[in-house]
Each structure stands twice: as C-alpha cells, then as structure tokens.
ChimeraX commands (.cxc) that place a marker at each C-alpha (Angstrom):
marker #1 position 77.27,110.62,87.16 radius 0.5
marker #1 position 80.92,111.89,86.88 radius 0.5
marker #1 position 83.23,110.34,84.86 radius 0.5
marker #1 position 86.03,108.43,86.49 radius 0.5
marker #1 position 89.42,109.65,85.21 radius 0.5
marker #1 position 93.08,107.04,85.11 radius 0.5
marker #1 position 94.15,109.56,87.24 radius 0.5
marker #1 position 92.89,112.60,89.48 radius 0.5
marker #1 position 94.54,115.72,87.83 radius 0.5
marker #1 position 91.75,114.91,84.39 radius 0.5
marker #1 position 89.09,115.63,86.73 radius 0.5
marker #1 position 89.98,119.21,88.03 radius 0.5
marker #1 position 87.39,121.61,86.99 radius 0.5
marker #1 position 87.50,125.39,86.91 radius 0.5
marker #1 position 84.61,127.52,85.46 radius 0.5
marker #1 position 85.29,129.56,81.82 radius 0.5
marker #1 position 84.50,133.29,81.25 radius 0.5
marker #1 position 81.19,132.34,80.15 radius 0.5
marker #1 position 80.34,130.71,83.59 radius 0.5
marker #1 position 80.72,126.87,82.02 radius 0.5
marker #1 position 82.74,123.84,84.10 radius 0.5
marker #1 position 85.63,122.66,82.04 radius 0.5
marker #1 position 88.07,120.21,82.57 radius 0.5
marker #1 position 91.66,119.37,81.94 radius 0.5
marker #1 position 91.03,117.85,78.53 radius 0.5
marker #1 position 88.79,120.75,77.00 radius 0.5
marker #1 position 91.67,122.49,77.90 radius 0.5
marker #1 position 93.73,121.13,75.84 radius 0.5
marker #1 position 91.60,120.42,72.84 radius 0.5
marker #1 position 89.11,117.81,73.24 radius 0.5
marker #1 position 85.95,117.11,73.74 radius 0.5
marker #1 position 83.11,114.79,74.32 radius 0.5
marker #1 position 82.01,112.31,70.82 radius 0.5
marker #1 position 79.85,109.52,70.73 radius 0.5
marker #1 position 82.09,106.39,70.64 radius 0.5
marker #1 position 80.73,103.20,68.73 radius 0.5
marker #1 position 81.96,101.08,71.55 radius 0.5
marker #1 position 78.23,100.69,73.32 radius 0.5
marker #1 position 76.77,100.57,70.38 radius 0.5
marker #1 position 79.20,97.84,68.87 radius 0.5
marker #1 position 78.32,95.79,72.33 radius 0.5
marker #1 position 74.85,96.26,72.25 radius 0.5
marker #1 position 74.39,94.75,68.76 radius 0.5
marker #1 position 76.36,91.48,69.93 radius 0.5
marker #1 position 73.98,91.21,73.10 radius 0.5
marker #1 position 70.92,91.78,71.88 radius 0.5
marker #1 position 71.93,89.29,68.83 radius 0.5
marker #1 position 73.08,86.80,71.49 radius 0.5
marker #1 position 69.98,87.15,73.32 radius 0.5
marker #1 position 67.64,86.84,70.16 radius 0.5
marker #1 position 69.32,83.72,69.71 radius 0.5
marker #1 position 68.60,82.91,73.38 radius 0.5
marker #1 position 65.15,83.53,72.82 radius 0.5
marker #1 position 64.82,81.48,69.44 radius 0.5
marker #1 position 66.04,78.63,71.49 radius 0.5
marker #1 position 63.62,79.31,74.44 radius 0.5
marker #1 position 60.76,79.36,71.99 radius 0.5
marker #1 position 61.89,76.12,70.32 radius 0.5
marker #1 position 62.23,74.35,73.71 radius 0.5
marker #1 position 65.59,74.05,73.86 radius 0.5
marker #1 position 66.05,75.76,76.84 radius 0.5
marker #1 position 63.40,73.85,78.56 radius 0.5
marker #1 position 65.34,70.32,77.48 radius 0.5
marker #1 position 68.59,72.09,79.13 radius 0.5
marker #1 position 67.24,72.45,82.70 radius 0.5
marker #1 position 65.06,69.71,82.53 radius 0.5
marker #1 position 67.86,66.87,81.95 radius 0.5
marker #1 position 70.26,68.54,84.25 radius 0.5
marker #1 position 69.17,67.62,87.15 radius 0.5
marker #1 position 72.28,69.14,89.21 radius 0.5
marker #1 position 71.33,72.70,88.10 radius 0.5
marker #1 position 75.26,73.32,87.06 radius 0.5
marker #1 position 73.33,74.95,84.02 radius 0.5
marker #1 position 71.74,77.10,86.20 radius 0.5
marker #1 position 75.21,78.12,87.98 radius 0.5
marker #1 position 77.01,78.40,85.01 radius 0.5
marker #1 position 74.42,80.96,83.49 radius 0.5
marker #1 position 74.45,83.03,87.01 radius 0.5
marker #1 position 78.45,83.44,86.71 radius 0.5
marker #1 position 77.56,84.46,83.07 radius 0.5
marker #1 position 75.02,87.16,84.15 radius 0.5
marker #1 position 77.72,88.49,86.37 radius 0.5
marker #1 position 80.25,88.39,83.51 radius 0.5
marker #1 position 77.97,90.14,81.44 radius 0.5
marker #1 position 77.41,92.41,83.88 radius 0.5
marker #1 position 80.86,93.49,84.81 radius 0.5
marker #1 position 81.63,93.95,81.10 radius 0.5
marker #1 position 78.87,96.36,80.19 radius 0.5
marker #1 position 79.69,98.46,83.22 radius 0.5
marker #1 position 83.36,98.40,82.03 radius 0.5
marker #1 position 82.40,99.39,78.60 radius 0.5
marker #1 position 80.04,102.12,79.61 radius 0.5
marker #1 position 83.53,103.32,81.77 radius 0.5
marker #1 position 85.60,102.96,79.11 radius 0.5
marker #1 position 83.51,104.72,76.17 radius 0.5
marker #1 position 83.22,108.03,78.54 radius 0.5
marker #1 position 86.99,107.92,78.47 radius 0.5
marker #1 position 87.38,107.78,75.01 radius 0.5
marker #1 position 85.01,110.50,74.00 radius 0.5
marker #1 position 87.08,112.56,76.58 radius 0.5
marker #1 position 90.06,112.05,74.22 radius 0.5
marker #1 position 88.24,112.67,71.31 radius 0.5
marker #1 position 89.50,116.03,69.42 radius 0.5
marker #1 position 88.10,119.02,68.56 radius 0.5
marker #1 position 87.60,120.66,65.85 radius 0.5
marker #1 position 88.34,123.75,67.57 radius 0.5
marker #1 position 91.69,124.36,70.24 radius 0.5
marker #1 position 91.09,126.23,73.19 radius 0.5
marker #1 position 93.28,128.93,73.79 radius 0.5
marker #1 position 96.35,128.97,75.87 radius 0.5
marker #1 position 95.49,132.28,77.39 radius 0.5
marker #1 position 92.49,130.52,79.02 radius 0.5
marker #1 position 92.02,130.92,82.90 radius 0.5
marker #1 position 93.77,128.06,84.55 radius 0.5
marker #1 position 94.94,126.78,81.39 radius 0.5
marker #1 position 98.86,126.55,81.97 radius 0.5
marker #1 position 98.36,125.36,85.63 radius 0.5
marker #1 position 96.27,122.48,84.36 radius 0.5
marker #1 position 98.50,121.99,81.41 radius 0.5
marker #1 position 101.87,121.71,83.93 radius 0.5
marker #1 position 99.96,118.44,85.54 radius 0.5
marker #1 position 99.68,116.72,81.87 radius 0.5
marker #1 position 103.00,117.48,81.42 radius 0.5
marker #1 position 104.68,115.88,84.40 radius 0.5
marker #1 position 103.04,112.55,83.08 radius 0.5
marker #1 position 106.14,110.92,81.42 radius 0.5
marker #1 position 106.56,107.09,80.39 radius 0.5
marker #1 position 106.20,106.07,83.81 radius 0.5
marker #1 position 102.66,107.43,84.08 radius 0.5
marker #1 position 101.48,105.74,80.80 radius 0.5
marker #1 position 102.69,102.06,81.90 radius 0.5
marker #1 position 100.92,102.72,85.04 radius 0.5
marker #1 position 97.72,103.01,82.98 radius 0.5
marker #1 position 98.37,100.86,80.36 radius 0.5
marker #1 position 98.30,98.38,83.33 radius 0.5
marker #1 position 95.73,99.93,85.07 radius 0.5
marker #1 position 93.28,99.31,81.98 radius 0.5
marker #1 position 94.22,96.03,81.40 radius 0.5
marker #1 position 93.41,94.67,85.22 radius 0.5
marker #1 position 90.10,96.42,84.91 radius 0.5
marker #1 position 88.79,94.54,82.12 radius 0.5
marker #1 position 90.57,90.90,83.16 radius 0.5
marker #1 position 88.15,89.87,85.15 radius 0.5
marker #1 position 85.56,89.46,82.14 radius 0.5
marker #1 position 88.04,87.17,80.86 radius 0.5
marker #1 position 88.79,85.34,84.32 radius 0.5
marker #1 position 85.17,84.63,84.20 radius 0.5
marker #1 position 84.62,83.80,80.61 radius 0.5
marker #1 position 87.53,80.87,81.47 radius 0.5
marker #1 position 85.41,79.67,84.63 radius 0.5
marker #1 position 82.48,79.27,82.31 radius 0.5
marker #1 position 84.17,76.24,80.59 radius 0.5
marker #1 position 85.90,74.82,83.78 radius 0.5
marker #1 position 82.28,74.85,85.15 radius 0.5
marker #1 position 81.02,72.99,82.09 radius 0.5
marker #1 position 84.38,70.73,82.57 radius 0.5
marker #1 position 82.76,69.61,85.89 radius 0.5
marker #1 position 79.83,69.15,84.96 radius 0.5
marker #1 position 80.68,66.57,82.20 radius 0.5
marker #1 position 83.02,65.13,84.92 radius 0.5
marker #1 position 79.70,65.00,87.18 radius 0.5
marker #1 position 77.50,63.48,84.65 radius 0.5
marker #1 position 79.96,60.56,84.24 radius 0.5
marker #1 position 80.19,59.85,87.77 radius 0.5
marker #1 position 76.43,60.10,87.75 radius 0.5
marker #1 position 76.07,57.75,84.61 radius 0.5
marker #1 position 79.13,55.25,85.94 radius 0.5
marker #1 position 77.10,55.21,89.23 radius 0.5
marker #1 position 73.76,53.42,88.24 radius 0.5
marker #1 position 75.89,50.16,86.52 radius 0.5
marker #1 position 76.29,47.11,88.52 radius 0.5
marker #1 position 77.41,44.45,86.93 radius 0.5
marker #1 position 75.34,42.17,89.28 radius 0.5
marker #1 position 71.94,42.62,87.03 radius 0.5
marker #1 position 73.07,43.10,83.92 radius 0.5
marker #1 position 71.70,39.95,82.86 radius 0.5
marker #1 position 68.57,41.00,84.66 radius 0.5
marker #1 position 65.65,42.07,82.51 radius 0.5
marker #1 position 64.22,44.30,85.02 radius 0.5
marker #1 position 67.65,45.60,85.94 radius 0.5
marker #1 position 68.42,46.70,83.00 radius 0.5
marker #1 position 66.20,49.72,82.30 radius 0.5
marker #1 position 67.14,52.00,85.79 radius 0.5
marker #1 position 70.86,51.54,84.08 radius 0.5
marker #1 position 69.79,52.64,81.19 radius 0.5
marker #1 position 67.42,55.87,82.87 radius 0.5
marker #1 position 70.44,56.62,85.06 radius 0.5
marker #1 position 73.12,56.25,81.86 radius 0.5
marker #1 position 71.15,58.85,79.80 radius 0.5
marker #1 position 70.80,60.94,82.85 radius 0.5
marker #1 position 74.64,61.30,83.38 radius 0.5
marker #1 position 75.09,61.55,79.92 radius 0.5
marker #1 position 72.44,64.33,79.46 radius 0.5
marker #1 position 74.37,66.22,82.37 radius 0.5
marker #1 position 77.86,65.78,80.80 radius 0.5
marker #1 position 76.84,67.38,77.34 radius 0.5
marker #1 position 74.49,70.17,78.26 radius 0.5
marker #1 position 76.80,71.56,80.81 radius 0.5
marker #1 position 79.56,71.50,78.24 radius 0.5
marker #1 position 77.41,72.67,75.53 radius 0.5
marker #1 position 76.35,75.66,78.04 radius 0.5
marker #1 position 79.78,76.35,79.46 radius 0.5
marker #1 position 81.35,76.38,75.82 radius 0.5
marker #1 position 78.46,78.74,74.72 radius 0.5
marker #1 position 78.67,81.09,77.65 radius 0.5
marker #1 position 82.35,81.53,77.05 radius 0.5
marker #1 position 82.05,82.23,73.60 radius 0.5
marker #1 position 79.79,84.73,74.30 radius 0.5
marker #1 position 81.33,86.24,77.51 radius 0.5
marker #1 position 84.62,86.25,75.48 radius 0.5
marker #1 position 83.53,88.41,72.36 radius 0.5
marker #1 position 82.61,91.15,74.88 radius 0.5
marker #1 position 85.89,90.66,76.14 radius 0.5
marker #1 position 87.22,91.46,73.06 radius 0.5
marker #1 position 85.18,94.00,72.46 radius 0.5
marker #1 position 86.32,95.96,75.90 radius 0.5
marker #1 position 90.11,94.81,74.84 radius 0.5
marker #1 position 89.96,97.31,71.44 radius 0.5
marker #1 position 88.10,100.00,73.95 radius 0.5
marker #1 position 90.88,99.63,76.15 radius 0.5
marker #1 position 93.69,100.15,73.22 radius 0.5
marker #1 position 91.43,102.74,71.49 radius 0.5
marker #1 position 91.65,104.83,74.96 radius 0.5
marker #1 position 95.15,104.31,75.46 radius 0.5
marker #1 position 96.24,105.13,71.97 radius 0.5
marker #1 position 94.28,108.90,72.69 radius 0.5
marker #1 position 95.54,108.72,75.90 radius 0.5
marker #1 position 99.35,108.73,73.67 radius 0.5
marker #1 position 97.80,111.01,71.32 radius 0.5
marker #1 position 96.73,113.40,73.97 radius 0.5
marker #1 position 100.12,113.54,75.75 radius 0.5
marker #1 position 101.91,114.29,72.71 radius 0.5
marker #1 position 99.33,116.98,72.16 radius 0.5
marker #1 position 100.08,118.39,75.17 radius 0.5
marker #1 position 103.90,118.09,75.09 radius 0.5
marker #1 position 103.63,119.54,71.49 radius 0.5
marker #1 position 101.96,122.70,73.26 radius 0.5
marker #1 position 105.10,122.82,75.08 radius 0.5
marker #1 position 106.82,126.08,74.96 radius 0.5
marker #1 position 110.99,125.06,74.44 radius 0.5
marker #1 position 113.32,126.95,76.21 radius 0.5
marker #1 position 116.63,127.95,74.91 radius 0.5
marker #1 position 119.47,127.53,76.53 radius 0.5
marker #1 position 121.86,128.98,74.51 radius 0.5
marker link #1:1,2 radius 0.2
marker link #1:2,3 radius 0.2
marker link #1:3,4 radius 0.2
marker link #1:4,5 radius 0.2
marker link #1:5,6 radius 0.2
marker link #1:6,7 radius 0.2
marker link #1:7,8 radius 0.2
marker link #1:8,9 radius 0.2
marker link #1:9,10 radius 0.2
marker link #1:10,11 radius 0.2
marker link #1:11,12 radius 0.2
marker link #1:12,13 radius 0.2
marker link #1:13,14 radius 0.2
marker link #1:14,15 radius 0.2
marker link #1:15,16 radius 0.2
marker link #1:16,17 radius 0.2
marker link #1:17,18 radius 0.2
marker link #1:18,19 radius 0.2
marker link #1:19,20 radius 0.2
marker link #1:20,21 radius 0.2
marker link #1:21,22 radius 0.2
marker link #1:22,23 radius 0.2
marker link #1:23,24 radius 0.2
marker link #1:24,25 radius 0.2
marker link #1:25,26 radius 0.2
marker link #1:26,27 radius 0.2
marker link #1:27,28 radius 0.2
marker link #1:28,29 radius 0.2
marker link #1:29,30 radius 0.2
marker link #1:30,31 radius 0.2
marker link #1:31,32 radius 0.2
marker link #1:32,33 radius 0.2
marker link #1:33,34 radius 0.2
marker link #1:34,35 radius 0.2
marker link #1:35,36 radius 0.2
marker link #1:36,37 radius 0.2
marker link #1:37,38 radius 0.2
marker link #1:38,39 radius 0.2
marker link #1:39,40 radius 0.2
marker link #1:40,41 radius 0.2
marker link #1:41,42 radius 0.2
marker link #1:42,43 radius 0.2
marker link #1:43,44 radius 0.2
marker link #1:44,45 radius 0.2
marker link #1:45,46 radius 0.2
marker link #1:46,47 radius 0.2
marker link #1:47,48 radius 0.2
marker link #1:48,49 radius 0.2
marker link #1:49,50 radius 0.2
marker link #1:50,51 radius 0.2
marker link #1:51,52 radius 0.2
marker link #1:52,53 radius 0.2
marker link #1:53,54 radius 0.2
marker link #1:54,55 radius 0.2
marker link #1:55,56 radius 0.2
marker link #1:56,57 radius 0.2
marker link #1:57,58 radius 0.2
marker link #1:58,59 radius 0.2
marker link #1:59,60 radius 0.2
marker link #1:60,61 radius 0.2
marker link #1:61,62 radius 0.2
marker link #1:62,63 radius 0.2
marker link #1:63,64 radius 0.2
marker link #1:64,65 radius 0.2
marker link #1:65,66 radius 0.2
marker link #1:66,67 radius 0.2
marker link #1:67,68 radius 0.2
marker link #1:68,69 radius 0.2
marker link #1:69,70 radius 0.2
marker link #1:70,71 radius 0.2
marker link #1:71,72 radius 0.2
marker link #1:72,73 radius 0.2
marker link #1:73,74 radius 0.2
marker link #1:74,75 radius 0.2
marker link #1:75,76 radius 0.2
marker link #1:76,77 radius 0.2
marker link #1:77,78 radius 0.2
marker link #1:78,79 radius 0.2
marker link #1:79,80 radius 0.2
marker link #1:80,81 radius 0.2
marker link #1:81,82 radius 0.2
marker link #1:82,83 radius 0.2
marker link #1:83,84 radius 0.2
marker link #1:84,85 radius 0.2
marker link #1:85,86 radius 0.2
marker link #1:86,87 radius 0.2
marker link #1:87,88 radius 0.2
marker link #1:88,89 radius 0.2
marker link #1:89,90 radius 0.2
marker link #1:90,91 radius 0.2
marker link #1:91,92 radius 0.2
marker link #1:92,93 radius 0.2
marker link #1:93,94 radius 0.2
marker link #1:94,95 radius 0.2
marker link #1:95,96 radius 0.2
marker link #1:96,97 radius 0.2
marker link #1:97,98 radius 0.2
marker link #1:98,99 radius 0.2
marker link #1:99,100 radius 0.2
marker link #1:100,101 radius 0.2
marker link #1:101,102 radius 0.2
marker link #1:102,103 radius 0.2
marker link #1:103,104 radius 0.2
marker link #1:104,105 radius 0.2
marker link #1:105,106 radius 0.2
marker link #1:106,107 radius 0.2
marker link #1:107,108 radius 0.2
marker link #1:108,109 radius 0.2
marker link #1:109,110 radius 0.2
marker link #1:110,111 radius 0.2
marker link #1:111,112 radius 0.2
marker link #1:112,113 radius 0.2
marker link #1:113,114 radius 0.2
marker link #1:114,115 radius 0.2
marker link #1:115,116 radius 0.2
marker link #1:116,117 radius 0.2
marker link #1:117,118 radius 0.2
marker link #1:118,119 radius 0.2
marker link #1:119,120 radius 0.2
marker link #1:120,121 radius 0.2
marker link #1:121,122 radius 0.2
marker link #1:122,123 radius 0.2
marker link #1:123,124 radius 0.2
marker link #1:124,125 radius 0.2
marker link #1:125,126 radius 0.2
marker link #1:126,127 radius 0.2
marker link #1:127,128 radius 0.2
marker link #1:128,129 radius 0.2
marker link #1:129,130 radius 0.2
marker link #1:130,131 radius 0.2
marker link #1:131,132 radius 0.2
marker link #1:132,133 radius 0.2
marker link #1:133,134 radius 0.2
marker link #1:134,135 radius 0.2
marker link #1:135,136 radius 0.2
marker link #1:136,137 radius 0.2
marker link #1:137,138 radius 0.2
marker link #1:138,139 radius 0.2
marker link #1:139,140 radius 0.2
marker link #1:140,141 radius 0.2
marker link #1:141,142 radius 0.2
marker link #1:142,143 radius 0.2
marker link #1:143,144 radius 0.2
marker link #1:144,145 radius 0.2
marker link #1:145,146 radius 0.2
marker link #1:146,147 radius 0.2
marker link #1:147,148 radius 0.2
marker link #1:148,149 radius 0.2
marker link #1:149,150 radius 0.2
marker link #1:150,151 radius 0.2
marker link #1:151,152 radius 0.2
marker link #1:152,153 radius 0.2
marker link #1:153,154 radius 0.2
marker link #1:154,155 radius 0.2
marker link #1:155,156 radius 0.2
marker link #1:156,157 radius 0.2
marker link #1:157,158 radius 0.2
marker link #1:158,159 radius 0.2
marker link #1:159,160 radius 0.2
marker link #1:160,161 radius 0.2
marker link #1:161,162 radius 0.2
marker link #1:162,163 radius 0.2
marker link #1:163,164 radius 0.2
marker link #1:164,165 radius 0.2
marker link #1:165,166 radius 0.2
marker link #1:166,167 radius 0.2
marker link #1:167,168 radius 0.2
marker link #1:168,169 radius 0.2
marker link #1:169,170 radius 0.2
marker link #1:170,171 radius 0.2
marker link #1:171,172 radius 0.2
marker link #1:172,173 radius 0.2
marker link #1:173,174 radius 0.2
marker link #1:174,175 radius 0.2
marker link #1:175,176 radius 0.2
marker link #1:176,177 radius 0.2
marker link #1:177,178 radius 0.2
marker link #1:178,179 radius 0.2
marker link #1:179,180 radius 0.2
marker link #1:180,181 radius 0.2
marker link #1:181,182 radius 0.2
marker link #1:182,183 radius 0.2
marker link #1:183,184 radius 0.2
marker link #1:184,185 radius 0.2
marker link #1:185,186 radius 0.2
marker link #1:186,187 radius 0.2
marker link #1:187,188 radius 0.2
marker link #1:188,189 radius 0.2
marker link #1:189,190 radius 0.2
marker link #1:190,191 radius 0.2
marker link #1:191,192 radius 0.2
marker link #1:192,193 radius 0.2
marker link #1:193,194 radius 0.2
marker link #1:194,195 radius 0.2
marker link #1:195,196 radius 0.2
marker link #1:196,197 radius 0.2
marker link #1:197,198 radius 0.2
marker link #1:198,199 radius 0.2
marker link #1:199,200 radius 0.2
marker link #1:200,201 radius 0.2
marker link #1:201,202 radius 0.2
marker link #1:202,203 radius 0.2
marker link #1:203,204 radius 0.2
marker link #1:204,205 radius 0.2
marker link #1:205,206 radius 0.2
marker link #1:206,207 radius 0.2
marker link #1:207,208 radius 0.2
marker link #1:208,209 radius 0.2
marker link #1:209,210 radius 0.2
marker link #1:210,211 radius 0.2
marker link #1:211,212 radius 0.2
marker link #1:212,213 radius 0.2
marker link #1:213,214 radius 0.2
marker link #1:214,215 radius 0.2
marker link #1:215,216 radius 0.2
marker link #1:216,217 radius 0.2
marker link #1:217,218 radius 0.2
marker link #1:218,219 radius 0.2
marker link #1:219,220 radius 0.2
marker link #1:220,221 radius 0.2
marker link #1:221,222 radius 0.2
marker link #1:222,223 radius 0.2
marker link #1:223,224 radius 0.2
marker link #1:224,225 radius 0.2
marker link #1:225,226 radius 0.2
marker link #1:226,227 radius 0.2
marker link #1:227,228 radius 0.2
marker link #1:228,229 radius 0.2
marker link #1:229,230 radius 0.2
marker link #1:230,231 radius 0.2
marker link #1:231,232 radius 0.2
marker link #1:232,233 radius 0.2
marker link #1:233,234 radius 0.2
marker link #1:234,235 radius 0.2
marker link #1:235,236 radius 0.2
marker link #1:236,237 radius 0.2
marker link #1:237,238 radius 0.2
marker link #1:238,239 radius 0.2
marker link #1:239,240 radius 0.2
marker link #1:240,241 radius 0.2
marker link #1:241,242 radius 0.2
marker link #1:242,243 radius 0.2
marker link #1:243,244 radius 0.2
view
C-alpha cells in the first residue's frame, strides 16, 4: 500500500539512473527505518489483552455480563473495539511517516535527475505549511481521545441506569412484608451490580483507550519534529544568492 503523505508534493516519484522509484524525501537525504512506535503499541495491547484474558479465565468476565443485564458492558466494549481500532490504523499511518523522515547515513546528490525541481516544492513550504500540519496531525489522532472520553460517559450512564433500576424495585408499601422484602432486595443488587460494573468497565476501557492515545500523541510530535528537521535540511541545501 502507498504511503499517505501531509501533503501531495512528498509523494512525487521519478525513477533514478539505476531504474529505482524515489521520492521527494530520498532526495533529500532520508530514508525508510524501523520506528519503535508499533512495536511500543503492540506491547501495551497484547499486555492489556493478557490481562483480559487472566480475567476471562478467572470468571470475571463472565460475572460482568452476567449481572448487567442492560448489556451497556457490551456497548461500551464495542465503542472500545472501534477506538482501538482507529488508533492502530493511525499508528501504522503515522510510523510510515516517521521512517520517511528518518536520515541517512548517506546524502543523495544534488546533481540527481529531478532533484532541484523536487527540492523547489520543499522549499516553498514556509511556517504557514507547518501549522497546517501540525493541525492536520493533531485532528487525525483526536478522535481516539473523543472516544476514550465516551467510554466513561457510557459507564456514567450506566451507574445512573443501575440506580434507577435499584430505586425502582422499593415500595415502601411492603417493606414490613416478609415476602416483600426479598424481590427488593434481588432488584437492589441488580441495579447496584449495573451501576459498578459499567463504571468499572467504562473507567478501564478509557484507561486503556487513553495510553494508546498517548502513545499516537509522541508519534505525532516525533513526526512533526522530522518534519522541522527535514525542512531545515532542505532550506540548509539552499543555495544563497548575493545581492551585492
């Protein structure tokens, strides 16, 4: 799949002496790296999930969905998935980025085909073009955190739910009544039940949801910071004319 550049001009290609496609930033210097960013996420998740799956096997999970009988758990874990989802796609984005800006240990020559042409676009990005991005990057990744913040609202009304569910099996009418007594007390533990595991979810979720967040956030300043580097690079490479 091609990688998906801030802007259009990083994904020109033209074809070296030797027959190879290079782009705008092998022009200039730099080349593909491994990043640690999708390997840095994929030790949280699968550390999250073997903690998911300790609780499974204990029978925790079981307890969960079986007291909740609203199945705001099961919501509340869907909007999670999606979360998830969303932020390993952005990572996987944002890591091909970064090894784009990553230098080389050997500059390409200026006298390369194409090479000033290309070099001409880099330069016309001024200030104006790197607030652009610098917003640009930060929208993509906020809606991990939009829906790391919905996790706990959703575990908000759920507690608000299991109240109303509790609150709704008392009548005052029977509580002197023997027999009346222990539906109260069934429907009670029910609302309760639903109150504290859809917290206890939510709050978990979010955690979760939010250290990938996190995680994307120092992708996102890693890429800008060699997005900087980069166009001082290239206005470094700048020939200065004298006017004198």
């Amino acid at each position: 799949m091609a990688a998906t550049y801030p802007f259009p001009g990083l994904a020109d290609t033209s074809v070296d002496k030797t027959g190879q496609p290079r782009n705008f930033l092998s022009l200039t210097g730099f080349r593909r790296k491994a990043s640690t960013l999708l390997l840095r996420m994929a030790l949280l998740n699968l550390l999250a999930f073997g903690l998911l799956a300790a609780a499974w096997w204990e029978g925790l999970v079981n307890t969960v969905l079986e007291a909740d009988k609203t199945y705001l758990t099961v919501l509340i874990f869907l909007v999670f998935t999606v979360g998830l989802v969303i932020s390993v796609w952005r990572a996987i984005q944002i890591n091909r980025e970064i090894d784009q800006f990553l230098p080389d240990t050997k500059q390409q020559s200026e006298t390369d085909d194409g090479f000033m042409t290309q070099k001409h676009y880099a330069e016309s990005l001024g200030n104006g073009a790197i607030g652009a991005l610098r917003m640009r990057l930060a929208h993509r990744i906020a809606a991990v955190r939009h829906i790391a913040n919905v996790l706990v609202l959703l575990g908000l009304i759920g507690t608000v739910l299991g109240f109303i569910i509790a609150l709704s099996g008392v009548n005052p009418e029977t509580a002197s009544d023997i027999e009346g007594i222990a539906p109260m007390v069934s429907t009670l533990i029910q609302g309760m039940s639903t109150a504290l595991y859809t917290t206890l979810v939510g709050s978990i979720l979010n955690v979760w949801l939010s250290a990938n967040y996190q995680m994307l956030a120092s992708g996102t300043v890693e890429l800008m910071s060699r997005w900087m580097e980069w166009s001082e690079h290239t206005k470094a490479d700048k020939p200065k004319t004298d006017y004198a």
